[in-house]
BALOBA-1460 file (C-alpha; in Angstrom, 3 decimals):
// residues 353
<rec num="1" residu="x" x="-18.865" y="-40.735" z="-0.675"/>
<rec num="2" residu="x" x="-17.483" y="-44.642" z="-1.051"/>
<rec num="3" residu="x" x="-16.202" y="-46.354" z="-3.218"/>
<rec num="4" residu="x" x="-16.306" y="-49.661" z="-1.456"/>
<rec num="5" residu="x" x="-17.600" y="-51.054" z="1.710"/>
<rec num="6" residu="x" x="-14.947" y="-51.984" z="4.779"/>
<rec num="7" residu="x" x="-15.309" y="-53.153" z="8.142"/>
<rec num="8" residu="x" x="-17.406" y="-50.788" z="10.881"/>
<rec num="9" residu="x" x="-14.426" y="-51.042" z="13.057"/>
<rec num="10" residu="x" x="-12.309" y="-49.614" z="10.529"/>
<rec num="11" residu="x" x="-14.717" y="-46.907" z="9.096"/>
<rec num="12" residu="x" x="-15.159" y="-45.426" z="12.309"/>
<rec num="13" residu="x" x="-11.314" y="-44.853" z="12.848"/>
<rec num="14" residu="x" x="-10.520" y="-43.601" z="9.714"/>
<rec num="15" residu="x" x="-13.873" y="-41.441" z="9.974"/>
<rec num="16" residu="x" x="-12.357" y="-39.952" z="13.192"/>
<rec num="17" residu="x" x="-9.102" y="-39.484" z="11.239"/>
<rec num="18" residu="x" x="-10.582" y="-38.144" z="8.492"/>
<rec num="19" residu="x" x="-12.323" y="-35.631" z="10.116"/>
<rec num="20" residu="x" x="-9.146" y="-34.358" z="11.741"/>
<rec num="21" residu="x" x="-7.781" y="-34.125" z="8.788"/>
<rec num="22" residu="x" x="-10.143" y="-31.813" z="7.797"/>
<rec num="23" residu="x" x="-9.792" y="-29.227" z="10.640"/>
<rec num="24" residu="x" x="-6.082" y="-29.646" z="10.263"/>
<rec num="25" residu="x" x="-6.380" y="-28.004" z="6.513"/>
<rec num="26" residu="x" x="-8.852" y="-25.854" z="7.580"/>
<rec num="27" residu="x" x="-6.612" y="-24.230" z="10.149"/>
<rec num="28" residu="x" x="-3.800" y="-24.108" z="7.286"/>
<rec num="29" residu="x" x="-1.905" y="-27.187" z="8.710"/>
<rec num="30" residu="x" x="-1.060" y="-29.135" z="5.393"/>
<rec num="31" residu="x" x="1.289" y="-30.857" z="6.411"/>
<rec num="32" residu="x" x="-0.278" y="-32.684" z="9.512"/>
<rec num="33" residu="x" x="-3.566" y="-33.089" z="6.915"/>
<rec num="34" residu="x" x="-1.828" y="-34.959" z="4.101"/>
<rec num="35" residu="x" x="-0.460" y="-37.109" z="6.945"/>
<rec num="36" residu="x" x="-3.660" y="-38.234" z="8.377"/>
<rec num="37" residu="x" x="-5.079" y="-38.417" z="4.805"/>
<rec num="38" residu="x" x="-2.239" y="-41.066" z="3.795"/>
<rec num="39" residu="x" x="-3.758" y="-43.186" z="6.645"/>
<rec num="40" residu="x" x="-7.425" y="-42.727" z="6.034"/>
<rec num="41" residu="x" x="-6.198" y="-43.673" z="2.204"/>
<rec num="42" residu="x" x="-4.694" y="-46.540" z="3.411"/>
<rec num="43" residu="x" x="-7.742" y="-47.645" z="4.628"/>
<rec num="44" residu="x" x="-10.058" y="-46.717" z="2.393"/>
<rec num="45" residu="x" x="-8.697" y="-46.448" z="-0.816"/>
<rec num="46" residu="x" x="-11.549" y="-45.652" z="-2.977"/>
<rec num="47" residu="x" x="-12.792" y="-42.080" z="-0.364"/>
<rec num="48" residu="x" x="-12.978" y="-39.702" z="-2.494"/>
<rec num="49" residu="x" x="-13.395" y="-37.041" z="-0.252"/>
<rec num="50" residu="x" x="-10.327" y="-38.354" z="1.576"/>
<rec num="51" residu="x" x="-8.290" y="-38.023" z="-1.687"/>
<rec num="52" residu="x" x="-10.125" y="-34.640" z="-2.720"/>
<rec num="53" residu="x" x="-8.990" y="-33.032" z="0.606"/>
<rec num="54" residu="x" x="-5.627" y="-34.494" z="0.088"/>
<rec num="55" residu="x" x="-5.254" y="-32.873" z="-2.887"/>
<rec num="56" residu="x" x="-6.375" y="-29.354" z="-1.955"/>
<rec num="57" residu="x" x="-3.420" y="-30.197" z="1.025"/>
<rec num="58" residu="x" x="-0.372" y="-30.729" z="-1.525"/>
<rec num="59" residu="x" x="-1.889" y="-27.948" z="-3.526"/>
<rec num="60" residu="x" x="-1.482" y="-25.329" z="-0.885"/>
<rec num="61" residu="x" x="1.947" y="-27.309" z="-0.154"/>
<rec num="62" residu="x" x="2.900" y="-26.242" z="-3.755"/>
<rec num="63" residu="x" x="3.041" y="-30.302" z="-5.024"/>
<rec num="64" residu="x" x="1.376" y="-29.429" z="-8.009"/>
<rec num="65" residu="x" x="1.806" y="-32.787" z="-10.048"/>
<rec num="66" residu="x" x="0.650" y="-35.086" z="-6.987"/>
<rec num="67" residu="x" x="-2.352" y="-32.666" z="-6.177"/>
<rec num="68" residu="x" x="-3.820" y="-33.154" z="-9.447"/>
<rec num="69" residu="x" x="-3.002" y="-36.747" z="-9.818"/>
<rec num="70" residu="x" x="-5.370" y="-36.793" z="-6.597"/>
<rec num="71" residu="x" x="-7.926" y="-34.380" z="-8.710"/>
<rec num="72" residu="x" x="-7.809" y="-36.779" z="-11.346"/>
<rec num="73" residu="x" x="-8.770" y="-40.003" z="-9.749"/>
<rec num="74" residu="x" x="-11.127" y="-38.290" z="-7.697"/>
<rec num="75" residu="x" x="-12.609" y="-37.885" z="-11.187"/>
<rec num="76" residu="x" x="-12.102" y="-40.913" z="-12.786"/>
<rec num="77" residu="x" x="-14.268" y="-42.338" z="-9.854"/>
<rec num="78" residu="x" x="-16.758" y="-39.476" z="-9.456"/>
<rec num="79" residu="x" x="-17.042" y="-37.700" z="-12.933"/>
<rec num="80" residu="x" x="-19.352" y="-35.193" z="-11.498"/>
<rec num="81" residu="x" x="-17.475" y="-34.043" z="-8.683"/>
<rec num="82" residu="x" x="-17.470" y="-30.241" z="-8.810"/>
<rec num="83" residu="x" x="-15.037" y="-29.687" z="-6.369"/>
<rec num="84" residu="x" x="-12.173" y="-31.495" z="-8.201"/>
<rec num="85" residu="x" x="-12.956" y="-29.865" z="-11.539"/>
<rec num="86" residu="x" x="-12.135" y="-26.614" z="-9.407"/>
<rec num="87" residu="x" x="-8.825" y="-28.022" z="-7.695"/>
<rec num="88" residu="x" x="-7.771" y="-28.928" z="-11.720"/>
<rec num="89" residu="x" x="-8.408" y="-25.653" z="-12.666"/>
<rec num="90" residu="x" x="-6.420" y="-24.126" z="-9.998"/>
<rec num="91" residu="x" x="-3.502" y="-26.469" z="-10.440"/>
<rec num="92" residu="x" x="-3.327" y="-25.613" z="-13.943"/>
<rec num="93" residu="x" x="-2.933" y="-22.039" z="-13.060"/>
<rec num="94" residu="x" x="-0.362" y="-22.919" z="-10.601"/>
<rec num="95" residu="x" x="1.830" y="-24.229" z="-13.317"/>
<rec num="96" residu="x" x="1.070" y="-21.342" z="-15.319"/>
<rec num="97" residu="x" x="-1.366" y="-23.293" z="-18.120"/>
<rec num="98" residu="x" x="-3.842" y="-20.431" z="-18.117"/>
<rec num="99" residu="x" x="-5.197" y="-21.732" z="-21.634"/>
<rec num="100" residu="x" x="-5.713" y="-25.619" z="-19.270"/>
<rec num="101" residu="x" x="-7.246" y="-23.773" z="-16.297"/>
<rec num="102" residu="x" x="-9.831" y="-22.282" z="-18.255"/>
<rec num="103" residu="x" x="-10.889" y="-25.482" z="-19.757"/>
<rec num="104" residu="x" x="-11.449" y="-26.772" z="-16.413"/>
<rec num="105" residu="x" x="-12.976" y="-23.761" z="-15.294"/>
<rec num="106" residu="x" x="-15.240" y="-24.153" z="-18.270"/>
<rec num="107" residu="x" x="-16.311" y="-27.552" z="-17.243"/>
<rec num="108" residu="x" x="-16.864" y="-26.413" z="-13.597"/>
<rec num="109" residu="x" x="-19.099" y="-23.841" z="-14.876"/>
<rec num="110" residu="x" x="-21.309" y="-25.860" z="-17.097"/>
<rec num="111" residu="x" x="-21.317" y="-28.026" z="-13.882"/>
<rec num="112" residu="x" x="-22.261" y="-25.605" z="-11.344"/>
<rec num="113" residu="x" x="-22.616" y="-21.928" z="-12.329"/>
<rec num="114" residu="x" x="-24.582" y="-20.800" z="-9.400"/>
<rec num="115" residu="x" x="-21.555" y="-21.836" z="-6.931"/>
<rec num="116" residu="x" x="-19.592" y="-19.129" z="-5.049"/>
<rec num="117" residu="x" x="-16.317" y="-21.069" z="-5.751"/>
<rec num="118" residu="x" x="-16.887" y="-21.915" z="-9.125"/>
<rec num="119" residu="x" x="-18.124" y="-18.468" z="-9.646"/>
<rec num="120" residu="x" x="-14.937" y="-16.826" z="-8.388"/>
<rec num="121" residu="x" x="-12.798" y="-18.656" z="-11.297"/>
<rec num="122" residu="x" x="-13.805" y="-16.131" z="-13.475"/>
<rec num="123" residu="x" x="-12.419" y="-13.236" z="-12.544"/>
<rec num="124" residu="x" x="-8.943" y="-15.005" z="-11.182"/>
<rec num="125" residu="x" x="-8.592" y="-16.924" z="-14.368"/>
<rec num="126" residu="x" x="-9.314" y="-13.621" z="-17.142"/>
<rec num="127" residu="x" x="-13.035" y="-15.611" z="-18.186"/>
<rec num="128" residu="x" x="-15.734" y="-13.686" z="-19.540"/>
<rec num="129" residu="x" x="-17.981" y="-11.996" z="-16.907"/>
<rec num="130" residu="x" x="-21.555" y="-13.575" z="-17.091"/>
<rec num="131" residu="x" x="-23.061" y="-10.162" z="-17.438"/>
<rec num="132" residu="x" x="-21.314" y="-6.967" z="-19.080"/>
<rec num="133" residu="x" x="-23.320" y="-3.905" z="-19.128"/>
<rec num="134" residu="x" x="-21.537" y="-0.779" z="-20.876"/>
<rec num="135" residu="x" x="-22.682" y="2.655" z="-20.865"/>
<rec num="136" residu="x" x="-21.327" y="5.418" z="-23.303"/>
<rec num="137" residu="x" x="-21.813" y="9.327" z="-24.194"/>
<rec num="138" residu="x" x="-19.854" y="11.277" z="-26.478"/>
<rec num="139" residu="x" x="-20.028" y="15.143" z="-28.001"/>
<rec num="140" residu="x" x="-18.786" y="16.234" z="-31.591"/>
<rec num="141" residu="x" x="-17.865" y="19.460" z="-32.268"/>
<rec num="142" residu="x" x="-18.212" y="20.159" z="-35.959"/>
<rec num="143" residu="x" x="-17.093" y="23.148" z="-37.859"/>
<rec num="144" residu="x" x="-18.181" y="25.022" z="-40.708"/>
<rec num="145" residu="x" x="-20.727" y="26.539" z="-38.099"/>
<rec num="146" residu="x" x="-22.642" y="23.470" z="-38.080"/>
<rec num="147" residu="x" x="-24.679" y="21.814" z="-35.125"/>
<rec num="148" residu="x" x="-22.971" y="19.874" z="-32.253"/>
<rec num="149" residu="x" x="-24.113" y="15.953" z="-32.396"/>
<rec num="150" residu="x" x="-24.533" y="14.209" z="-29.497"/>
<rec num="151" residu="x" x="-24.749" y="10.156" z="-28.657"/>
<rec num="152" residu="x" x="-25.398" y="8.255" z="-26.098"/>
<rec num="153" residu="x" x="-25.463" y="4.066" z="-25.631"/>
<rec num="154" residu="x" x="-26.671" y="1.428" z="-23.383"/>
<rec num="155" residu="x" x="-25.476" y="-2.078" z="-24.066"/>
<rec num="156" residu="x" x="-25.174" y="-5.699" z="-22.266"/>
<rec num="157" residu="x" x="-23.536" y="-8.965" z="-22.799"/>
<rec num="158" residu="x" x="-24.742" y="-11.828" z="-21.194"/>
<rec num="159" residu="x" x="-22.598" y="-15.123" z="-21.492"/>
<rec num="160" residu="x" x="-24.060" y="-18.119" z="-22.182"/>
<rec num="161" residu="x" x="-21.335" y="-20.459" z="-21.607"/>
<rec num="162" residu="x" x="-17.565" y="-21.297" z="-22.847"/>
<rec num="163" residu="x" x="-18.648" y="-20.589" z="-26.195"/>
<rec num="164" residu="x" x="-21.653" y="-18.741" z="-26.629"/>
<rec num="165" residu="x" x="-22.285" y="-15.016" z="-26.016"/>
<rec num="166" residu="x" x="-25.657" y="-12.542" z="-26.700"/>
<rec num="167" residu="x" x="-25.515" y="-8.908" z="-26.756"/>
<rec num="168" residu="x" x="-27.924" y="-6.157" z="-26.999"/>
<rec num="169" residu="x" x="-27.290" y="-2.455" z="-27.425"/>
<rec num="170" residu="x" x="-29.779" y="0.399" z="-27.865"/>
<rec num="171" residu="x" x="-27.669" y="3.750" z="-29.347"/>
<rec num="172" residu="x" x="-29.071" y="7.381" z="-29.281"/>
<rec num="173" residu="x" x="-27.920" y="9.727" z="-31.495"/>
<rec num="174" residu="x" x="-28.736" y="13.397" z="-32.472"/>
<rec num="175" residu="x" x="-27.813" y="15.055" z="-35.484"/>
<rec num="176" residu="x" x="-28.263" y="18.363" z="-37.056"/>
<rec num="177" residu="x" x="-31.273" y="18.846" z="-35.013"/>
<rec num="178" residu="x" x="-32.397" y="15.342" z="-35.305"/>
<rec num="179" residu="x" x="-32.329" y="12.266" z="-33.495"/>
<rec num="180" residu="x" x="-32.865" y="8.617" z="-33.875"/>
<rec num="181" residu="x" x="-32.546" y="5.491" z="-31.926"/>
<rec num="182" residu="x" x="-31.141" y="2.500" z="-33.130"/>
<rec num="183" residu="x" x="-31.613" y="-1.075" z="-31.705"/>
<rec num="184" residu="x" x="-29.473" y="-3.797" z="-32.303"/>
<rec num="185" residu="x" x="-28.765" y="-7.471" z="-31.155"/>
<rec num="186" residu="x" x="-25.525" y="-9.533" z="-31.566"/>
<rec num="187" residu="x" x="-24.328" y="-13.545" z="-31.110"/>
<rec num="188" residu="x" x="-21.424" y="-14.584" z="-30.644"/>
<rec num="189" residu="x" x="-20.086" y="-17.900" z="-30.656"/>
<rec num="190" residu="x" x="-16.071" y="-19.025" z="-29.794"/>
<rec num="191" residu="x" x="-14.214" y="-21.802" z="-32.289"/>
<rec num="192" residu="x" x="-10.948" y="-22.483" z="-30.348"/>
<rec num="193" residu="x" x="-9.030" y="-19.140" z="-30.349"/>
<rec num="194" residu="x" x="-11.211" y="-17.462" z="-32.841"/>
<rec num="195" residu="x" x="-15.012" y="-17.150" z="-33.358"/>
<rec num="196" residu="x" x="-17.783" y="-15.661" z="-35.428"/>
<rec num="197" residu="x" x="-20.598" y="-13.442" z="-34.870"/>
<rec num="198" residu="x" x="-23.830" y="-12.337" z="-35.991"/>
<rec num="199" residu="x" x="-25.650" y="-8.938" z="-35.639"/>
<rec num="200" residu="x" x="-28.970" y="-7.533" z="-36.614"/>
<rec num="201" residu="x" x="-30.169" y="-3.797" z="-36.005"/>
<rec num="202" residu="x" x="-32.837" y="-1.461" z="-37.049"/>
<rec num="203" residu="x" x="-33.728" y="2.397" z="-36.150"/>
<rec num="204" residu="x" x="-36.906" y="3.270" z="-35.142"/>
<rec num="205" residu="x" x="-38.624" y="5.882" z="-38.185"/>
<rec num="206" residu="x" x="-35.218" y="6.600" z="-38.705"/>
<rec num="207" residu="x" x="-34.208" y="9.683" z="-40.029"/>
<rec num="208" residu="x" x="-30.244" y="8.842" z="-41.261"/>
<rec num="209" residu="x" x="-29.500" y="5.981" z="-39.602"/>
<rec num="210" residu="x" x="-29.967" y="2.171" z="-40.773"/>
<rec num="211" residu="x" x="-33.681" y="1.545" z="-41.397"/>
<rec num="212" residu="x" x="-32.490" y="-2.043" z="-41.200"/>
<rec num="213" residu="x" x="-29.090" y="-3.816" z="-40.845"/>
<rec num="214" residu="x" x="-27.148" y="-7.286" z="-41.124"/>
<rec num="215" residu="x" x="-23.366" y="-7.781" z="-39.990"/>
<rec num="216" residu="x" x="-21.572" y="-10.970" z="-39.716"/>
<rec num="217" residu="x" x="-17.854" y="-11.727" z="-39.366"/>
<rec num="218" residu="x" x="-15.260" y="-14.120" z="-38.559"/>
<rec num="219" residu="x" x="-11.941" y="-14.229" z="-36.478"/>
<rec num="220" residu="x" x="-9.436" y="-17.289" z="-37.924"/>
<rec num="221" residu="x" x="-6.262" y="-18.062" z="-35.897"/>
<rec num="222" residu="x" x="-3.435" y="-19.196" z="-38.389"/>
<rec num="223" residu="x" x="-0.162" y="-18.795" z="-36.717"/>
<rec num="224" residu="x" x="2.692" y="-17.237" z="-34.345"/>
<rec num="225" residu="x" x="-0.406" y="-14.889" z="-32.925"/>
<rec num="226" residu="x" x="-1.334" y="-13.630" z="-36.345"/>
<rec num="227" residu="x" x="-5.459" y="-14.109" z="-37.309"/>
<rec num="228" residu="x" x="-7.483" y="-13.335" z="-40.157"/>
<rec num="229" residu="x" x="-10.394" y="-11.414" z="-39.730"/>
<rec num="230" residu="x" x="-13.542" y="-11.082" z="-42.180"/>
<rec num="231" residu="x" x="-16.349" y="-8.588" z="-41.575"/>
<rec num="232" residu="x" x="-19.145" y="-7.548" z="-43.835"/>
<rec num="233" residu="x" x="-22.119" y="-6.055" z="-43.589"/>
<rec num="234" residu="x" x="-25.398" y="-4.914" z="-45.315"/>
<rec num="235" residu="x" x="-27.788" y="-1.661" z="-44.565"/>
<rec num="236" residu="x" x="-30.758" y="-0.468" z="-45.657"/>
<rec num="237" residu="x" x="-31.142" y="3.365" z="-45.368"/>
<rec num="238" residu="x" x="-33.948" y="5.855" z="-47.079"/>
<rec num="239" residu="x" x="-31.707" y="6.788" z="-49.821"/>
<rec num="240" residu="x" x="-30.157" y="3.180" z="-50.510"/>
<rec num="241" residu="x" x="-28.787" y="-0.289" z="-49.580"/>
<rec num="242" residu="x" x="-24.998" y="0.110" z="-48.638"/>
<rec num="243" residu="x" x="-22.742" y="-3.019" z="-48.349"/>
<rec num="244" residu="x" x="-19.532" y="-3.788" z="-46.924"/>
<rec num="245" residu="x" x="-16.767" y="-6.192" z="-46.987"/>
<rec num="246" residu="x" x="-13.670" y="-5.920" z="-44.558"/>
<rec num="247" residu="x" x="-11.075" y="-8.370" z="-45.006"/>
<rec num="248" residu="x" x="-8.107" y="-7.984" z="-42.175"/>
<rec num="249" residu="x" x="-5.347" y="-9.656" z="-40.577"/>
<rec num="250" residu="x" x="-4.508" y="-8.985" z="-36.768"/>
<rec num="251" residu="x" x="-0.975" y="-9.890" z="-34.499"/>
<rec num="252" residu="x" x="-0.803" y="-10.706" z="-30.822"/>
<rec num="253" residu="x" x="2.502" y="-9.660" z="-29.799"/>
<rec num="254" residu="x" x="4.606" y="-9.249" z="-26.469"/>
<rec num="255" residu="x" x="2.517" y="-12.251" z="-24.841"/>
<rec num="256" residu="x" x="-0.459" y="-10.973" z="-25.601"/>
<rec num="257" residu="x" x="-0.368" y="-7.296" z="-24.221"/>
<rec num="258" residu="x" x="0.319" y="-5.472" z="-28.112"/>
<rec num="259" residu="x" x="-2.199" y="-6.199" z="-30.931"/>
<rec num="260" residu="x" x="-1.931" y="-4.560" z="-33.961"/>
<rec num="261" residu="x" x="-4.866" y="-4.860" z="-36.625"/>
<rec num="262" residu="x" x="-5.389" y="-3.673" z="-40.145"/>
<rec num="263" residu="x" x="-8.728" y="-3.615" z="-42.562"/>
<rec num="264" residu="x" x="-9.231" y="-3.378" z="-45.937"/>
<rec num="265" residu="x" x="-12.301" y="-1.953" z="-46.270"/>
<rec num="266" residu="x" x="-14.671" y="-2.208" z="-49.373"/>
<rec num="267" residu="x" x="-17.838" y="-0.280" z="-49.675"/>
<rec num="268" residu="x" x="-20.474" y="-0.695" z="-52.340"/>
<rec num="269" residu="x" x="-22.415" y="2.814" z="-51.192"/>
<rec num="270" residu="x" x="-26.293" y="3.649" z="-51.881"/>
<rec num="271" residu="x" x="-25.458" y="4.415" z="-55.779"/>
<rec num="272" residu="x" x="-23.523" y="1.460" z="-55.946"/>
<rec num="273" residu="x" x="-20.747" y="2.873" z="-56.470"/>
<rec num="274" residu="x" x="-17.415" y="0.938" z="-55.172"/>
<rec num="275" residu="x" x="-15.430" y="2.873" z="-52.653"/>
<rec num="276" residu="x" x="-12.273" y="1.432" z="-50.439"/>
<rec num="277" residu="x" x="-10.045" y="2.427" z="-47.632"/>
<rec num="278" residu="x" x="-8.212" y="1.423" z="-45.269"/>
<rec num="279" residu="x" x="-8.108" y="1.241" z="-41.001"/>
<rec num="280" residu="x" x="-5.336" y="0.629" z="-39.022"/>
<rec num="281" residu="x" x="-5.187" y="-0.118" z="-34.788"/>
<rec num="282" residu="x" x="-2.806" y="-0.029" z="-32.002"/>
<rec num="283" residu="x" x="-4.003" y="-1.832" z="-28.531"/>
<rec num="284" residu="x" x="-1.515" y="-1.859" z="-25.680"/>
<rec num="285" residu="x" x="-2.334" y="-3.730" z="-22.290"/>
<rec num="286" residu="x" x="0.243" y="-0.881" z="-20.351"/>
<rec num="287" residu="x" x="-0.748" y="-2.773" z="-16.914"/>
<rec num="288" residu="x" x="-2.915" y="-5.422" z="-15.829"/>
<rec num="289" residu="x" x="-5.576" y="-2.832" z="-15.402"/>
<rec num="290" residu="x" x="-5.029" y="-0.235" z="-18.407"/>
<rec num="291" residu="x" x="-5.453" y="-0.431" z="-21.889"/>
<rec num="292" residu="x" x="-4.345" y="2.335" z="-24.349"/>
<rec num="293" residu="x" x="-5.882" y="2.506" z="-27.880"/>
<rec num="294" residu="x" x="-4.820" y="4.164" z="-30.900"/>
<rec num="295" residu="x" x="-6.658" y="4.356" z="-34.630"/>
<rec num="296" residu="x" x="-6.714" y="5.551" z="-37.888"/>
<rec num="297" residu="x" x="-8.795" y="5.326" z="-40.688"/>
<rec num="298" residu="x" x="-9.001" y="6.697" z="-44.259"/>
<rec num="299" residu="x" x="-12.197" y="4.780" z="-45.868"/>
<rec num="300" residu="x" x="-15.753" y="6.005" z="-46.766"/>
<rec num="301" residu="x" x="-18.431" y="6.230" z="-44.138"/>
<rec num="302" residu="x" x="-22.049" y="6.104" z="-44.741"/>
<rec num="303" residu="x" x="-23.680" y="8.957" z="-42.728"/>
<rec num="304" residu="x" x="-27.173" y="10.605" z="-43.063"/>
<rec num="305" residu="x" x="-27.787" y="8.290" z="-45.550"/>
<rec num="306" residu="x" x="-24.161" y="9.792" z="-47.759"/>
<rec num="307" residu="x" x="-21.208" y="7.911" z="-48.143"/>
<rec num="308" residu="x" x="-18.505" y="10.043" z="-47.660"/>
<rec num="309" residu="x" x="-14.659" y="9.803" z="-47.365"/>
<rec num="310" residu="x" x="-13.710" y="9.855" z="-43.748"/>
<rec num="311" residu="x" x="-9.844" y="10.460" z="-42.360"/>
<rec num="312" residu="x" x="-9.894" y="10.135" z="-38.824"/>
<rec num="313" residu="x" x="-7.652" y="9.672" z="-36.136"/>
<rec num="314" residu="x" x="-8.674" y="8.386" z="-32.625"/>
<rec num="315" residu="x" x="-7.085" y="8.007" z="-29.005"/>
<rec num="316" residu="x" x="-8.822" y="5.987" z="-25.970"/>
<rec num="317" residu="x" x="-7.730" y="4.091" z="-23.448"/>
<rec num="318" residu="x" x="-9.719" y="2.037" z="-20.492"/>
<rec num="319" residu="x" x="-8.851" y="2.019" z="-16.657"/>
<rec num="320" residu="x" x="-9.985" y="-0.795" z="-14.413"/>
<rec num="321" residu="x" x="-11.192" y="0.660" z="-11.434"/>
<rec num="322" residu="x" x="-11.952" y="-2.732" z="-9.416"/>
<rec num="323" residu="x" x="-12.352" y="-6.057" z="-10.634"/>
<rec num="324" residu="x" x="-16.036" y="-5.267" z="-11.578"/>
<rec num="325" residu="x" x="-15.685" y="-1.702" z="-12.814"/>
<rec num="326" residu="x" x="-13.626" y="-0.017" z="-15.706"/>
<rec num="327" residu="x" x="-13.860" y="3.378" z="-17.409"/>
<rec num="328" residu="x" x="-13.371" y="4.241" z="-20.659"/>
<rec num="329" residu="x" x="-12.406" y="7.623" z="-22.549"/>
<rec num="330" residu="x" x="-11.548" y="8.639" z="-25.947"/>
<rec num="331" residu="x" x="-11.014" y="11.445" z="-28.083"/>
<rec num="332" residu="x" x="-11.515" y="11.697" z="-32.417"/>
<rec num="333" residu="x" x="-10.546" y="13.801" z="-34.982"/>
<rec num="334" residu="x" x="-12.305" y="14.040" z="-38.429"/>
<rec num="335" residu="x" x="-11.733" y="15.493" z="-41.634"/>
<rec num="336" residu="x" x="-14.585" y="14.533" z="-43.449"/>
<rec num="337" residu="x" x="-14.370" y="16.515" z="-46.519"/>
<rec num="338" residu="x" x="-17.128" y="19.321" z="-46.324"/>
<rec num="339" residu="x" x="-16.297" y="20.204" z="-42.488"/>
<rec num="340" residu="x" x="-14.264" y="18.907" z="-39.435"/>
<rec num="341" residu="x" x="-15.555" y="16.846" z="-36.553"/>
<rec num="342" residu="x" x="-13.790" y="16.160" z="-32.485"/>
<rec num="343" residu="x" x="-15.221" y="14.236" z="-30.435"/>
<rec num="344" residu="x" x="-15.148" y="13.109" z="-26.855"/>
<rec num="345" residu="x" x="-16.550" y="10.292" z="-25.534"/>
<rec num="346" residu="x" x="-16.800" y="8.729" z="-21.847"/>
<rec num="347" residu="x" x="-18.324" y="5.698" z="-20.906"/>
<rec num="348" residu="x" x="-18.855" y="2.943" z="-17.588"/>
<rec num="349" residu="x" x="-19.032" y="-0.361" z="-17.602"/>
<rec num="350" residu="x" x="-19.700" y="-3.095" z="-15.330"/>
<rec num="351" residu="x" x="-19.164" y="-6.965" z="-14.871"/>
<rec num="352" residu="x" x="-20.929" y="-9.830" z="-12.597"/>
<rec num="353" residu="x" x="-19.923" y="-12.892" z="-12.560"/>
């Protein structure tokens, strides 16, 4: 790809060179390749793919700054030029600007989604998989000589781009001899460091859960890793509407590896009666590949079409077994009021980017 037009005798030479150059970073000798590149430069000022590969050189040669002052004019001359988007990104990450890297990882993306290369920034750089499927069970033991329940969920998350994510989970539950299924799709779209979302669900002839639902919620940054948070919800169950409202704030400490959240949570239950509570969350990123989880919440819970008051305390954590496959556990204790409920869940999920 030219820029400009120079004499044959000259283009064939600094072809020749060019094309050494090549091999030379191929083979892992930088050095020799940024050498030969300078010359073919020289030449032809305006080769793109002379500069690109001259980039990619100094970046392996750790020369951050001039690698992506190659990246950039490559660029400025070829604004579609995949390949430089992707040497950005990875120069941004070798200065340690995840938050730029993943802007131009973004862009690549949009660019070229289907490409191996591009593809493989995901995963490096902490993006969102394209596809997340999840799959959960769990078993309750209840006391007062009641029934064990039993649950069981299928979800996936496709990503849509930078911004935009859809989600759709079908959840099976039994209770108390019965069972219902209950369907439910969710959009999500990013706004800088926070986001909103969107979610509507229904049961099929349900028996005690939602006949119909509607949540929506909001995540606001506002500063030193501290964000609002704003969830409410509506539901429509045989014995009533139920409504929510969950105003919350949430901290990002310890560069990002501690968040602590808490929720004030309002219900307006199927008598229409006010209730309120409170919920309170512990997340700790102990390595790059596990994530501990602790909970506790004394609000009221709508269940079998009853809003009760629920104290519970919960304890999960989730273990990245590869880069595309994690595991989750937990384990829940209940007090809620007229008997006692544990629980323990396990669940697999998956990513492809």
């Amino acid at each position: 790809m030219f820029l400009q037009d120079v004499p044959a005798d000259v283009r064939i030479d600094a072809t020749a060179l060019y094309e050494a150059a090549v091999a030379d970073r191929r083979a892992g000798r930088y050095d020799a390749t940024v050498e030969k590149l300078d010359r073919v430069l020289q030449a032809r000022p305006g080769d793109v793919d002379a500069r690109l590969n001259r980039g990619l050189a100094l970046l392996a040669l750790d020369r951050t700054a001039e690698a992506e002052a190659d990246f950039l004019a490559v660029l400025y001359a070829a604004p579609d030029y995949v390949d430089a988007r992707v040497g950005l990104a990875r120069a941004a990450q070798r200065r340690g600007d995840l938050a730029q890297a993943r802007v131009e990882a973004g862009r690549a993306l949009a660019a070229a989604p289907d490409r191996p290369d591009v593809r493989a920034l995901r995963p490096t750089l902490g993006l969102p998989a394209v596809w997340r499927v999840d799959f959960d069970v769990s078993r309750s033991r209840l006391g007062a000589g009641l029934p064990d329940w039993s649950e069981a969920r299928l979800g996936a998350v496709r990503t849509l781009n930078d911004r935009w994510s859809f989600g759709a989970a079908a959840e099976w539950t039994e209770r108390f001899g019965q069972d219902d299924v209950f369907l439910e799709g969710r959009l999500d779209h990013r706004i800088g460091a926070g986001g909103v979302y969107v979610a509507l669900g229904a049961a099929v002839e349900a028996d005690y859960r939602p006949e119909a639902s509607l949540r929506a919620g909001a995540d606001v940054p506002l500063s030193g890793g501290i964000s609002a948070t704003l969830d409410a919800s509506t539901a429509r169950f045989a014995s009533g509407t139920v409504n929510s409202l969950q105003p919350g704030l949430a901290a990002q400490l310890a560069d990002g590896r501690l968040r602590l959240a808490a929720r004030w949570i309002n219900v307006w239950d199927e008598t229409d009666q006010r209730r309120d509570g409170y919920a309170v969350s512990v997340q700790w990123a102990a390595t790059d590949r596990v994530r501990l989880r602790l909970d506790h919440a004394d609000a009221p819970e709508t269940s079998e079409g009853v809003t009760v008051d629920v104290s519970a305390v919960s304890l999960g954590g989730e273990v990245d077994l590869t880069d595309r496959t994690s595991l989750r556990f937990g384990v829940l204790k209940e007090d809620r009021g007229a008997y006692d409920r544990e629980a323990i869940s396990l669940g697999l999920g998956w990513r492809f980017w």
